[in-house]
N, C-alpha and C positions, 0 to 999 in steps of 0.2 A: 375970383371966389374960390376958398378951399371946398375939395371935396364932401360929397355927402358922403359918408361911412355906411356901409348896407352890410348887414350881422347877419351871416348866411347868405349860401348861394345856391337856394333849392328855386322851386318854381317862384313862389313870389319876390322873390331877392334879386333873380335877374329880369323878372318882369317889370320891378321898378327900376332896378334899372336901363334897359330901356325905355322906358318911360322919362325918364329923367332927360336922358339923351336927346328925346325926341325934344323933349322941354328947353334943351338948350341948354342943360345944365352937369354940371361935373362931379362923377361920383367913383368909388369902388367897393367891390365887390370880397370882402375876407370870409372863406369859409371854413368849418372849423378840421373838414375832411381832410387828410391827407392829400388823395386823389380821388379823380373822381370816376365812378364806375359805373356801371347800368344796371341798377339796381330797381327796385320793385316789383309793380306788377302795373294793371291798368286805371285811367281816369276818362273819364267824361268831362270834355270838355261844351258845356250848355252854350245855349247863344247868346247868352250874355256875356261870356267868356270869349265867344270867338267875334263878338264885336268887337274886341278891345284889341283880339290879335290884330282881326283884320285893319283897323286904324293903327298896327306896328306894321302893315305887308306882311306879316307872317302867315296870313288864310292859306295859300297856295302851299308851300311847304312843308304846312304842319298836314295838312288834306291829301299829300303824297305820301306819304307814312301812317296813315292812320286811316279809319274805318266811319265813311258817313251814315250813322247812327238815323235809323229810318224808321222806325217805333216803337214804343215801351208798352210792353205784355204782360201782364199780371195773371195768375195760374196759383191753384192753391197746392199744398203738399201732392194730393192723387192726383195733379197734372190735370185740372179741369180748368179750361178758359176763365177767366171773369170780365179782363177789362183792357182792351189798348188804346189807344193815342198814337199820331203821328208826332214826330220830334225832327226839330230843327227844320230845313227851307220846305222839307214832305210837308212840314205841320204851316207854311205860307210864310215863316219868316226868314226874314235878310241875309241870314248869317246859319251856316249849318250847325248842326250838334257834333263833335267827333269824337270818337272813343280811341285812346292810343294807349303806348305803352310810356309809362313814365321815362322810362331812360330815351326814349324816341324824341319827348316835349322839351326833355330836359336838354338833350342835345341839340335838337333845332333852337331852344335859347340860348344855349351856350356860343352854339356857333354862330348866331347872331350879335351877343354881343361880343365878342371877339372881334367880328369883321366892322361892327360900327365903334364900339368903344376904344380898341385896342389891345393890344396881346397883354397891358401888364393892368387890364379892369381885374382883371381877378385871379385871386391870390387865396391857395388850397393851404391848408395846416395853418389857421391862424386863427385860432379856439381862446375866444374872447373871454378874460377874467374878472376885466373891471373899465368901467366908463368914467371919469371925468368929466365936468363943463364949465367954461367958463361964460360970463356975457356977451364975449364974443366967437367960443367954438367948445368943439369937443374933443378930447382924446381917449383912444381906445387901447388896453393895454391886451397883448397876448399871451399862451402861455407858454410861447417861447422865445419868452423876453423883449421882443418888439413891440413898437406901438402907432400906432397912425395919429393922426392932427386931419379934422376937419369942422363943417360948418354944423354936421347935424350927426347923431346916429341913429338906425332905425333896425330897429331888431326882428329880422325876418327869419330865426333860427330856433321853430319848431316850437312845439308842445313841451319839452323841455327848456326853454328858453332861458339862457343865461342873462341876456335884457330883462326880461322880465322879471327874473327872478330878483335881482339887484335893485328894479324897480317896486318890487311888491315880498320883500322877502320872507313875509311871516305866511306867505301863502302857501296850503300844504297841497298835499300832492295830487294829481291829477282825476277825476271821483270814479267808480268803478261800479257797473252796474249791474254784474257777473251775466254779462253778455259776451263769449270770446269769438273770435273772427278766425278762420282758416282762407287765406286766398292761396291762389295757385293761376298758374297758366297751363293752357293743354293745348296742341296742334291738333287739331278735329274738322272734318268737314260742316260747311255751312249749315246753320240751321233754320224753320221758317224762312225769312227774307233774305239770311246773309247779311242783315244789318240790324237785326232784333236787339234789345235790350231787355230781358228777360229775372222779374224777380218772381220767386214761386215760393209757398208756406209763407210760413211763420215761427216767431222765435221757440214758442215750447216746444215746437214741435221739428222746428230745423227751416232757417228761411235758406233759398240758394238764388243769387243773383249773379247773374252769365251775360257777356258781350265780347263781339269781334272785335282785337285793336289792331290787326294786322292780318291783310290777306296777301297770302303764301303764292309764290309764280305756279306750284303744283296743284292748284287750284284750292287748297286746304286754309285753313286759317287760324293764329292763333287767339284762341278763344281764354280771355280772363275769369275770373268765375271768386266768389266770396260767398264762403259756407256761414251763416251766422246761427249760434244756437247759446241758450239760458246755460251755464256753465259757472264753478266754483273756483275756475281756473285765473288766476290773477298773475297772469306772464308779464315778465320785459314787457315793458312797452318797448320795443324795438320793432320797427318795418321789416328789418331784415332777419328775425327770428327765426330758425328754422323748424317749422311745424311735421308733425307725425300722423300720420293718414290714421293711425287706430285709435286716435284720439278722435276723431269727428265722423270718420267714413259709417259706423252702424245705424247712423240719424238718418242717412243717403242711401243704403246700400241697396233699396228697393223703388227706388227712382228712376225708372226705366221707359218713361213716356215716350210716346210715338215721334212728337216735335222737337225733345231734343232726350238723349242716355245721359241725365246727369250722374247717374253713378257711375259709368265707363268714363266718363268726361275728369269727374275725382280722381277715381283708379290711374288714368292714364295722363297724370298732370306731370310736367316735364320739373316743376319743384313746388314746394306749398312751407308758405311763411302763415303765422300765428302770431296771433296781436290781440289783445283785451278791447273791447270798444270803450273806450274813454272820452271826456270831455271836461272843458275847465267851466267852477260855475262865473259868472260874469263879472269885470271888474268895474269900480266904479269910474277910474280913467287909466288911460295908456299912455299918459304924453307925460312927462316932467321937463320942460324946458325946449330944450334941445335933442332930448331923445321920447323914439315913443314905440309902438307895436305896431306890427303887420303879419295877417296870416293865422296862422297856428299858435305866433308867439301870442297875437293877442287873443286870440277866440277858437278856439279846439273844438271841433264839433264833433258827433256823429257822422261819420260817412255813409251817410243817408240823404237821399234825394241828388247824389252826384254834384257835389254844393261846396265841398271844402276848397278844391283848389281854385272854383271858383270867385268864391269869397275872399279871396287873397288876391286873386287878380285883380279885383275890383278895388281893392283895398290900394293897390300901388297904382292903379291909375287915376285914382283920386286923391293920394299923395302928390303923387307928381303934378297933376293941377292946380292944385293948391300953392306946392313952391313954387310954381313957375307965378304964378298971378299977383302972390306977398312977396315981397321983399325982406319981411322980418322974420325969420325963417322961425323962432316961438311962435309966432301969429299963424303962419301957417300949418305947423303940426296939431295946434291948436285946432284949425278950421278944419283939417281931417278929421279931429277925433270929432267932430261935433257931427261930422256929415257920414262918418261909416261907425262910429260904436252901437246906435242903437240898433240901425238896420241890420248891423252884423249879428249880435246877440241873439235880435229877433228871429236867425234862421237856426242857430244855437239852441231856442229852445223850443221852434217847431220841428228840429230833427229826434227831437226828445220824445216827442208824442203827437204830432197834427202834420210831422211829413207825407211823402208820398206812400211808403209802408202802410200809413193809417188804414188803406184799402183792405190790405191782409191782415189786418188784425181784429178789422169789423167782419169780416168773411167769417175771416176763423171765427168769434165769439158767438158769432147768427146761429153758426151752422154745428156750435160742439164740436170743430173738428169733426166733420161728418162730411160725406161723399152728398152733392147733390145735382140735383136734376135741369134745373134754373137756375140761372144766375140771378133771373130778373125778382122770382120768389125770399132772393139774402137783398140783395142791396138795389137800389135802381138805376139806371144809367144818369137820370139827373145828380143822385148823391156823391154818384161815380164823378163824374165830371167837378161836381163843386169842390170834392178834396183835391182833387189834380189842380183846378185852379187856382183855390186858394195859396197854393205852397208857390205856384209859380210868380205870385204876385208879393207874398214874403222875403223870396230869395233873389227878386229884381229884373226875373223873366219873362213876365206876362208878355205876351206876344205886342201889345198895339203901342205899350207905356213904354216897352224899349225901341220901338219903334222910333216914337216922340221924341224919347230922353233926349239931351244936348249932348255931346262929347265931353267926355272929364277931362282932358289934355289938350 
């Protein structure tokens, strides 16, 4: 069997392909990077995510480099409590929550598939221009001059997506909801638990969401952190943008709460990238033949509810169940897009307005943006709990149902 072709080699690109692998089947990896570096900042990985490592053996691995994620805290602008949750095996399920650093997951996959696939699965500098297919395969051309031969291509390369684009070309550009994002990492001592996940405000008025994805031998930890505020600003969409502290820091600068200094935490960020919050609105399919979307390339969301790079792993593990189960490998990209497009969209456009945010945003509108005395007087703990839940059950987390679920591979 020729190779599957895998268009990008970020998180979901070498997720499928391990997946593939596991599946029994033969793939590679072209990414459009040069080389590859350790780049971003932090992700959540949910349990529905670390299901899926832990059926690759990667649980233990990724859990030694990263931070087991032990509640999610909600707290309005003047640092007043509203609302937590346990997360991951704290909260009685299987499989933890972890929070790392992207270049940390990225390497733990890389060097997994290395050691299982082989030193020549993947191939840096090879920035896909145009796809072919015939009834029997596909070829992919690059832009520097070379091209590959295989059974399928599946486009795991981003929000800007050359697959996709090829695929859906009159589609315009990414939509913008003059929402812009400042992240950064900062070295800081623990805060609350040491394993807190922490989002506080709201957008008009400055939301800041903060986690540990790495503790430090000096006991210290690096702490990720994502300023989001209403903004006319329409940057690069680039991850790796480089952001300016007096562009956002005046929304923060009196953020000085007892359980955690997010304005020293700003101030003393070791770098801070800047990115526009964007998202794609939904297509009506992904698959042409032989080629189809995974990830970003297909559904762009809001990073909101820690859900995107989830939804991409979920996406190549039920890719790869698919081929491994069809033999007619149309049939099976086919039986992907049927069993992940709507559920994927559906978390697309609960990050929009009914994610986990929802909490601060009914706070804030109760309350005027006002200091208050009860929590229980703005919203009740049953409301509380119904938005938490609901989104867990949108996004494919619900504690009992992943439980249940069967294995996609």
């Amino acid at each position: 069997m020729a190779p599957i072709l895998i268009i990008g080699g970020g998180i979901g690109g070498i997720t499928l392909a391990l997946s593939l692998h596991q599946a029994g089947l033969p793939c590679r990896i072209f990414e459009a990077a040069p080389e590859i570096k350790a780049l971003g900042v932090g992700i959540n990985l949910l349990p529905h995510a670390m299901r899926e490592y832990t059926e690759l053996g990667l649980q233990h691995v990724l859990a030694a480099v990263a931070v087991e994620t032990k509640e999610f805290c909600y707290y309005d602008r003047f640092g007043h409590f509203i609302y937590k949750e346990p997360r991951g095996r704290f909260a009685g399920y299987d499989w933890p929550q972890l929070s790392i650093h992207r270049g940390d997951l990225h390497k733990v996959l890389l060097d997994a598939a290395l050691e299982r696939l082989g030193a020549d699965c993947f191939l840096p500098g090879k920035k896909c221009v145009a796809i072919t297919q015939t009834i029997s395969g596909v070829r992919v051309d690059f832009s520097d001059g070379t091209s590959a031969d295989g059974t399928a291509a599946i486009g795991c390369d981003g929000i800007h997506s050359a697959v996709r684009k090829q695929l859906h070309p009159k589609e315009g550009p990414p939509a913008y909801q003059s929402i812009n994002m400042w992240r950064g990492i900062t070295r800081g001592k623990p805060y609350l638990s040491g394993a807190s996940m922490v989002i506080a405000g709201w957008l008009e008025v400055g939301k800041m969401v903060a986690y540990p994805i790495r503790n430090l031998p000096d006991g210290t930890q690096l702490i990720n952190w994502v300023a989001e505020i209403q903004s006319p600003r329409n940057v690069l969409q680039d991850w790796n943008l480089a952001g300016k502290l007096e562009d956002f820091y005046p929304v923060f600068a009196d953020r000085t709460h007892d359980w955690l200094d997010i304005a020293a935490m700003v101030r003393n960020a070791e770098s801070i990238l800047e990115y526009p919050m964007v998202d794609r609105d939904p297509l009506p399919w992904w698959t042409q033949g032989r080629i189809t979307l995974l990830g970003d390339a297909a559904h762009p969301m809001y990073p909101r509810g820690s859900n995107g790079g989830g939804q991409a792993i979920l996406d190549a593990r039920v890719l790869a169940g698919c081929l491994r189960r069809e033999a007619d490998v149309p049939t099976a990209l086919a039986a992907y897009e049927a069993a992940r497009l709507k559920p994927a969209y559906e978390v697309v456009i609960a990050n929009r307005s009914v994610g986990p945010d929802a909490i601060l945003r009914l706070v804030h509108e109760r309350t005027g943006d006002k200091p208050f005395d009860r929590v229980e007087d703005v919203i009740s703990q049953e409301e509380l709990l119904a938005i938490a839940e609901k989104y867990k059950r949108i996004a494919g987390f619900e504690r009992e149902a992943l439980r249940k679920r069967e294995s996609f591979v």
